[in-house]
C-alpha positions in Angstrom: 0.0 0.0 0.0 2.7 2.5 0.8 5.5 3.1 -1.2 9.0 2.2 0.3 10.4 5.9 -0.4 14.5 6.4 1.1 15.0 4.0 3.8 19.0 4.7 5.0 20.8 1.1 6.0 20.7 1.9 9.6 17.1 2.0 9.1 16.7 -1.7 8.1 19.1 -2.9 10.9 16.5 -1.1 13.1 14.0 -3.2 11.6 15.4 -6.6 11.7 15.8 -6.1 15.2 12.7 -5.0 16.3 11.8 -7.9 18.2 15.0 -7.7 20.6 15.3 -3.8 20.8 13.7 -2.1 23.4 11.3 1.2 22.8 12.7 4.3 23.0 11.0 7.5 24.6 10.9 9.2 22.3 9.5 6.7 19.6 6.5 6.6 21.8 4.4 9.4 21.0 5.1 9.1 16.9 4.2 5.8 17.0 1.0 6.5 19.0 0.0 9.3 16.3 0.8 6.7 13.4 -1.6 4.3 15.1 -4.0 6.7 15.5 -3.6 8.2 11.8 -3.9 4.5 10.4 -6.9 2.7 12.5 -8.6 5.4 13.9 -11.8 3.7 14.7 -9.2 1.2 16.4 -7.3 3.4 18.4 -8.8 6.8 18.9 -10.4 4.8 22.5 -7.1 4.4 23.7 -4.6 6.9 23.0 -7.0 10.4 23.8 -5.5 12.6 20.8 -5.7 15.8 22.5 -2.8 15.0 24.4 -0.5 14.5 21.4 2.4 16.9 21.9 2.8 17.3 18.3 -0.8 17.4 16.5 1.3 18.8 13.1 2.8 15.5 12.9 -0.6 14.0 12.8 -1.7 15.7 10.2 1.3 14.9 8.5 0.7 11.3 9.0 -2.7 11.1 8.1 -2.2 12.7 4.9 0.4 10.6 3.9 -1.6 7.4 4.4 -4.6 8.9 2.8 -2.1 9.5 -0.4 -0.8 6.2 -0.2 3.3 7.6 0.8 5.3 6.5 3.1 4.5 8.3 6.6 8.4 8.9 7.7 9.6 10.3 4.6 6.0 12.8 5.2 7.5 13.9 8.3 10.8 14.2 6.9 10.1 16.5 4.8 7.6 17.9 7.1 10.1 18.4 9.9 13.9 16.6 9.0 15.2 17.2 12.5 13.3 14.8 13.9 13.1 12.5 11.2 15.6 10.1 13.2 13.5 9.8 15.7 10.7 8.4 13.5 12.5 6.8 10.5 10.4 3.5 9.7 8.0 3.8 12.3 5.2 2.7 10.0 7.2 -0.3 9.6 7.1 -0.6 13.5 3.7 -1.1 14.4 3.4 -3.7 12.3 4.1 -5.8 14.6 1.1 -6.8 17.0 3.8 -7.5 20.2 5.4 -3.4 19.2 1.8 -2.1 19.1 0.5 -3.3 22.1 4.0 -2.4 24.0 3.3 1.4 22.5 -0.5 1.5 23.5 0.7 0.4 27.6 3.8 2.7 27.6 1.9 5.7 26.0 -1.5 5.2 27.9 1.1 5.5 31.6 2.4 8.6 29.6 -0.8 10.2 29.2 -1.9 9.2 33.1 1.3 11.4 34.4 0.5 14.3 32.2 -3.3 14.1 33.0 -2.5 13.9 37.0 -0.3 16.5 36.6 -2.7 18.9 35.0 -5.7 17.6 37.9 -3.4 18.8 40.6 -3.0 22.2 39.0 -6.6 22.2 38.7 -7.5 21.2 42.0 -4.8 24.0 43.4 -6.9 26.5 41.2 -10.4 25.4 42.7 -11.5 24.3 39.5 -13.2 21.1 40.6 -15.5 20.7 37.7 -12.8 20.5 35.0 -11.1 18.1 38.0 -13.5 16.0 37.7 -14.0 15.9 33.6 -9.9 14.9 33.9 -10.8 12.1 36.5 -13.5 10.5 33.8 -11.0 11.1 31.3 -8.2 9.0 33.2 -10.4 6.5 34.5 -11.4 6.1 30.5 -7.4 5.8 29.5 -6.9 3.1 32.1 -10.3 1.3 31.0 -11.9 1.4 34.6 -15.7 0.8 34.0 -17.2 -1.2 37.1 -19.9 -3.9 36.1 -23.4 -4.1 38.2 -24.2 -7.4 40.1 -27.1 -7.8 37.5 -24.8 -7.2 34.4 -22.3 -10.1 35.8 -25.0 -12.9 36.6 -27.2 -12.5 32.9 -23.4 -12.6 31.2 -22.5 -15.9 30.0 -19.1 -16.5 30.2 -17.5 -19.7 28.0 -16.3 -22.7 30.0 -12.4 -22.8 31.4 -10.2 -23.8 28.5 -8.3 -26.4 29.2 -5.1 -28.0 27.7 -5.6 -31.3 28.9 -9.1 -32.1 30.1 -9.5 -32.4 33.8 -5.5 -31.8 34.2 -3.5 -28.8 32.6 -6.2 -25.5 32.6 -5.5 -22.3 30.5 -3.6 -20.3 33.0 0.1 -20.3 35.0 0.8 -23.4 36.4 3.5 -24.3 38.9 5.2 -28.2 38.9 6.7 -28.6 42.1 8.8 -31.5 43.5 12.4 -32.3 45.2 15.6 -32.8 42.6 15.7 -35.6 40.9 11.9 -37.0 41.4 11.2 -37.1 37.9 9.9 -33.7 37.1 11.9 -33.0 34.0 11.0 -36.5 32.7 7.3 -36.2 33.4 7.2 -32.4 31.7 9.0 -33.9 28.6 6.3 -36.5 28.6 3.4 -34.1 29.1 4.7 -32.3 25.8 4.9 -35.0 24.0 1.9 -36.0 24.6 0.5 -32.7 24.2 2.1 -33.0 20.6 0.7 -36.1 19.0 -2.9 -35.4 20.8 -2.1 -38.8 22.9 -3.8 -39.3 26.5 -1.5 -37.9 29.2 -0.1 -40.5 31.3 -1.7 -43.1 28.9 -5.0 -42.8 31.5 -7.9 -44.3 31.0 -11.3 -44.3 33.4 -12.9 -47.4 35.1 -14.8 -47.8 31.5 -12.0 -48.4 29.3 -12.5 -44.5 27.8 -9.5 -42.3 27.2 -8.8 -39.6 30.0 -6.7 -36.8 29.9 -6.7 -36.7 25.7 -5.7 -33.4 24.4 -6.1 -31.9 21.0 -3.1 -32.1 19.3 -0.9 -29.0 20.1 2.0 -26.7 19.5 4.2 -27.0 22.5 7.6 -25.6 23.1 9.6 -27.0 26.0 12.8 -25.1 27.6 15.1 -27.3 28.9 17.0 -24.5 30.9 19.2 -27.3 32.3 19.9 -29.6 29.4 21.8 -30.1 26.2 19.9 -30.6 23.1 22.2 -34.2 23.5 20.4 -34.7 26.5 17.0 -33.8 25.5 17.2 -36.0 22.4 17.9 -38.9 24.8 15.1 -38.1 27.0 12.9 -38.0 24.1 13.8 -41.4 22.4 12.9 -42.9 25.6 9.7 -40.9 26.2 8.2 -41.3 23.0 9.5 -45.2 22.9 8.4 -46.3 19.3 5.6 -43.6 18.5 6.1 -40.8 16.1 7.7 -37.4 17.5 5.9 -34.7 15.9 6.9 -31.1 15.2 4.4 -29.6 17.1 7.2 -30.0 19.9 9.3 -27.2 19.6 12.6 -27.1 21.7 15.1 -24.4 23.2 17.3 -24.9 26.1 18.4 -21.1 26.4 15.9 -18.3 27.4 16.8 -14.6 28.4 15.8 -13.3 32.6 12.0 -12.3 31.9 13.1 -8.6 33.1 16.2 -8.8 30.7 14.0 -9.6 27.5 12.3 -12.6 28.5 9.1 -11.8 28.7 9.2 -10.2 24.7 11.1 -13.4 23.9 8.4 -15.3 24.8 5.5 -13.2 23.4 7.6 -13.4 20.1 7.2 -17.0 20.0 3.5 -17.2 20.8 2.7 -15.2 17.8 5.3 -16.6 15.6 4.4 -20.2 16.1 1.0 -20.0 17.6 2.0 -21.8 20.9 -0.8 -23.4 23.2 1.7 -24.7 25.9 4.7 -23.8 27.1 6.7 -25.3 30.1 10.0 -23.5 31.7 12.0 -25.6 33.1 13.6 -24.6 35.8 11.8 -21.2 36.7 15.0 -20.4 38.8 16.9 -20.3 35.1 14.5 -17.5 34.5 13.4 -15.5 37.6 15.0 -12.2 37.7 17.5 -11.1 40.4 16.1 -9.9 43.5 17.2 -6.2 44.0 14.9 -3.7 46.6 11.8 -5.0 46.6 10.4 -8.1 48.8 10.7 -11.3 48.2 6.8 -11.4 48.1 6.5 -8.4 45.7 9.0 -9.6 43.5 7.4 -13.3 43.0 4.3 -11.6 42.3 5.6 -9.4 39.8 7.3 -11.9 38.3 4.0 -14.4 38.1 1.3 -11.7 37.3 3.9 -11.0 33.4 3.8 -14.7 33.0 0.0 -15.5 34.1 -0.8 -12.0 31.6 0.5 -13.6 28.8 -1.0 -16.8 29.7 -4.5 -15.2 29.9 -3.8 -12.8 26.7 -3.4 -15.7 24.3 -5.4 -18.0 25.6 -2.5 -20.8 26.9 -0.6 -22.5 28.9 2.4 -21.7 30.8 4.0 -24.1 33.0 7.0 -23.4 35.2 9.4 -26.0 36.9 10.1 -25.7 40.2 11.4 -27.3 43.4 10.2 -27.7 46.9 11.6 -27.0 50.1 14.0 -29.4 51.9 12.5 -29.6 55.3 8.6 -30.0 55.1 8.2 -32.2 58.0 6.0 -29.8 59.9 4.1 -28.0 56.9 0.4 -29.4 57.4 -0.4 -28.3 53.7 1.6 -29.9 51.1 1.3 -27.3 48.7 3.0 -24.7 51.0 5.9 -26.7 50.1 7.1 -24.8 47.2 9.2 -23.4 47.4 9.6 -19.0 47.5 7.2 -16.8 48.9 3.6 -17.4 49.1 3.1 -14.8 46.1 4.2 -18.2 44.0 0.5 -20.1 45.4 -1.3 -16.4 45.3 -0.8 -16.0 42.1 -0.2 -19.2 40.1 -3.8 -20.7 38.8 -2.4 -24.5 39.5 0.0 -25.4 41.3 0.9 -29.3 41.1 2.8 -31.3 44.2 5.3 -33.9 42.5 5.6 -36.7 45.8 7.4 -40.7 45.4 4.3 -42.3 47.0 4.8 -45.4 49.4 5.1 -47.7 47.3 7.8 -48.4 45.3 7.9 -47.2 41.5 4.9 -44.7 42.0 4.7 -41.1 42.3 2.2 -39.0 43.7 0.9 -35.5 41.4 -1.0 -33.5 43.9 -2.7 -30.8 42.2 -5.3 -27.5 43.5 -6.0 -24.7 41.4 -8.8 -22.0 40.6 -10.6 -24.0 37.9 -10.1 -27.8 39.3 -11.1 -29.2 42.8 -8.1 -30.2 45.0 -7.2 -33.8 43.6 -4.1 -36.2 43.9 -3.1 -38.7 41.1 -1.2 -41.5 41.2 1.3 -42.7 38.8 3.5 -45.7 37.6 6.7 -44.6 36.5 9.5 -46.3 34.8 12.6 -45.3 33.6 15.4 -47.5 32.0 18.0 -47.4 28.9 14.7 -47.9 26.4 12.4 -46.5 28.2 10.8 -43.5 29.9 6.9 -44.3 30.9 4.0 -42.6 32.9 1.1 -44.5 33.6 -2.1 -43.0 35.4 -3.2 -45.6 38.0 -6.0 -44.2 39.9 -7.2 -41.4 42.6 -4.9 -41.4 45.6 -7.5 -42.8 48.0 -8.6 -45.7 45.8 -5.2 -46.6 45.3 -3.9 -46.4 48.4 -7.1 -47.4 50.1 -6.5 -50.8 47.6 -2.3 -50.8 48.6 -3.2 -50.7 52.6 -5.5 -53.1 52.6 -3.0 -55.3 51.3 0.0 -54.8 53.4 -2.7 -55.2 56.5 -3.9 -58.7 55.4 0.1 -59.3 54.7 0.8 -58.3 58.3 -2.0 -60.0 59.9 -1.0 -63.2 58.0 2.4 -63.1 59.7 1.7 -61.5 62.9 -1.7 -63.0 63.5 -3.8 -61.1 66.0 -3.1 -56.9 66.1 -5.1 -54.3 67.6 -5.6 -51.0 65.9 -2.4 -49.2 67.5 -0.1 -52.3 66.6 -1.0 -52.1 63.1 -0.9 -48.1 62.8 2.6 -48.8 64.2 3.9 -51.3 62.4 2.6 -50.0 59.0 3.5 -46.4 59.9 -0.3 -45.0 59.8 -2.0 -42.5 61.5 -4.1 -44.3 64.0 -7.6 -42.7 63.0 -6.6 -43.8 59.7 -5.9 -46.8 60.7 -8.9 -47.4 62.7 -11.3 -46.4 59.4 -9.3 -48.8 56.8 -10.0 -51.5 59.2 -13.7 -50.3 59.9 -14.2 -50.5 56.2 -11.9 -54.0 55.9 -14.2 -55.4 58.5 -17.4 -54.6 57.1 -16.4 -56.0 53.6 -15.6 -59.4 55.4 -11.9 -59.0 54.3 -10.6 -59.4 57.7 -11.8 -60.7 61.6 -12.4 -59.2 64.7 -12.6 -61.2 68.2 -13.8 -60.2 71.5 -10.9 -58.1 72.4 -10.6 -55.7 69.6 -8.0 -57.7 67.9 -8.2 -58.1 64.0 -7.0 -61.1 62.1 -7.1 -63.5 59.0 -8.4 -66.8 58.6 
């Protein structure tokens, strides 16, 4: 539509490294106006133009567009000294990730000079102008409160969900002590993810496949591997199906606050991700400097859950739990940080080796799913790399109890409650309902003196 007119070299360097290159101030405002100039029916809501510091230029702007030139080379000729500023702008806000970065910076521009201009107006004792500023701020900043009645006749879609019943649109957190398996099982999740496979292989009591996604892109940074490494993992995960390339792979990613964040956003757009996994999240978490420990975990959640939320995906970070839990009565107060990580994270999912051997324990809680706990069969040899969903925590250990009881009773012979909750290493009221239920489903004997026992 617009002709190319004198683009200097230095020009298309700026260009081709748009995506890395922070904003400049001063390209704030011109880009604003060429927004404006171009979509106006778009724009004009959010960027107020009676604030433009240079209302020339957009005229300018908008004259070259209507006559099909090229907007820079309008305002170089309108005004050449800042025609650095501005050279290939139009070019610029091409890209959806620049515009949106423009619209936040310029909108927190326009707040300052708008509060400035209400405390001069509220030193003059000119309250009704005051308050015409205060609408118009509240306006910028898209602050319109809805009525009770609005909210309940709105109907609002569903949660989306990555994996039915498992991985929710949102921030989720994977939590677990080194070496448990987290890496292998996040690998696995991808892949599956990929090929539209059920996660964990799981099926319900009916035969019917659980946890089935819809086949994917997925990107997966292993932060703490070699591509050598990943490969390996891989084979083993994926065993003898079919990798796909909707798994995408990196194993280097910026600090979020050191271009992170944009790399990321980048990515979504360029290969229209669904689900991403960090691993670790301390790879990526940015260096604490003067705020809390609290504030900073917030801050650092709240970018990553916005661009979860924006596009519509998944984000899954990595992370480890505390050494010493012994005395933590909630398991997910494990993870470890502050508690801005379970604040702000929509899931947050407990990695534990359950009691018995060869099976894990994925404890999960999170804003759209009721607190559950999973458990899993996991093996992993030199071929082989596999998660298999078992069953719900209390039907299988309910089922795994049971049998060490009727094991113990068959070489003990007769135990009372406390003798068994010690032996086994159960809590007693736990104890005493597993054998209430045992009793009633003839499974097991009790005599006269409280003391259980096998035939």
């Amino acid at each position: 539509m617009y002709s190319k007119g004198i683009i200097p070299e230095k020009s298309k360097n700026y260009v081709n490294n748009l995506k890395s290159k922070p904003l400049k101030t001063h390209e704030v405002p011109i880009i604003a106006m060429i927004l404006v100039a171009r979509e106006p029916e778009k724009w004009i809501k959010k960027i107020n133009s009676k604030f433009f510091s240079r209302p020339d230029i957009l005229e300018v702007i908008k004259e070259a567009i209507k006559n099909e030139e090229e907007p820079s080379y309008a305002v170089y000729e309108h005004d050449s000294k800042i025609y650095e500023q501005i050279i290939d702008a139009g070019v610029e806000v091409n890209n959806p990730i620049h515009e949106a970065k423009v619209v936040e910076i310029y909108i927190k521009g326009l707040q300052k000079q708008i509060r400035e201009e209400l405390n001069k107006l509220l030193e003059q004792g000119n309250n009704k102008e005051a308050q015409k500023l205060l609408e118009d701020l509240n306006q910028i900043k898209g602050i319109k409160p809805i009525t009770a009645k609005e909210l309940m006749e709105t109907e609002y879609p569903p949660p989306s969900w990555i994996v039915p019943d498992l991985i929710p649109q949102g921030l989720i957190i994977m939590a677990g002590k080194p070496k448990i398996g987290k890496s292998w099982i996040a690998l696995h999740i991808a892949h599956r993810i990929s090929i539209g496979k059920p996660v964990f292989l799981a099926q319900d009591k009916d035969g019917n496949d659980k946890f089935k996604p819809n086949v994917s892109k997925v990107l997966y940074f292993g932060l703490e591997d070699s591509e050598r490494r990943l490969q390996d993992r891989l084979r083993k995960i994926a065993w003898q199906e079919e990798t796909s390339d909707n798994l995408l792979m990196l194993t280097t990613l910026e600090k979020l606050d050191r271009g992170g964040y944009e790399t990321l956003e980048g990515l979504i757009t360029e290969y229209d991700l669904k689900f991403i996994i960090i691993d670790t999240y301390g790879r990526v978490k940015p260096i604490g400097r003067n705020s809390t420990k609290y504030e900073q975990e917030v801050a650092t959640l709240e970018g990553l859950q916005k661009l979860a939320h924006k596009y519509d995906i998944s984000i899954m970070l990595i992370h480890h739990t505390r050494k010493n839990v012994k005395d933590i009565d909630d398991v997910f107060d494990s993870v470890h940080g502050s508690i801005g990580i379970q604040g702000t994270a929509d899931q947050i999912m407990i990695l534990e080796r359950a009691r018995t051997d060869n099976k894990l324990k994925l404890k999960i809680t999170g804003r759209d799913i009721p607190e559950t706990s999973l458990i899993l069969n996991s093996e992993i040899n030199e071929s082989i790399a596999g998660f298999y969903y078992i069953g719900p925590e209390e039907e299988v250990l309910m089922h795994e109890t049971r049998k060490e009881i009727i094991e113990l009773l068959k070489q003990e012979g007769k135990l009372k409650t406390k003798q068994i909750a010690q032996t086994l290493g159960m809590k007693y009221n736990t104890a005493k309902q597993t054998l209430y239920r045992m009793l009633k489903d003839r499974q097991i004997k009790r005599n006269e003196n409280y003391e259980y026992y096998v035939d």
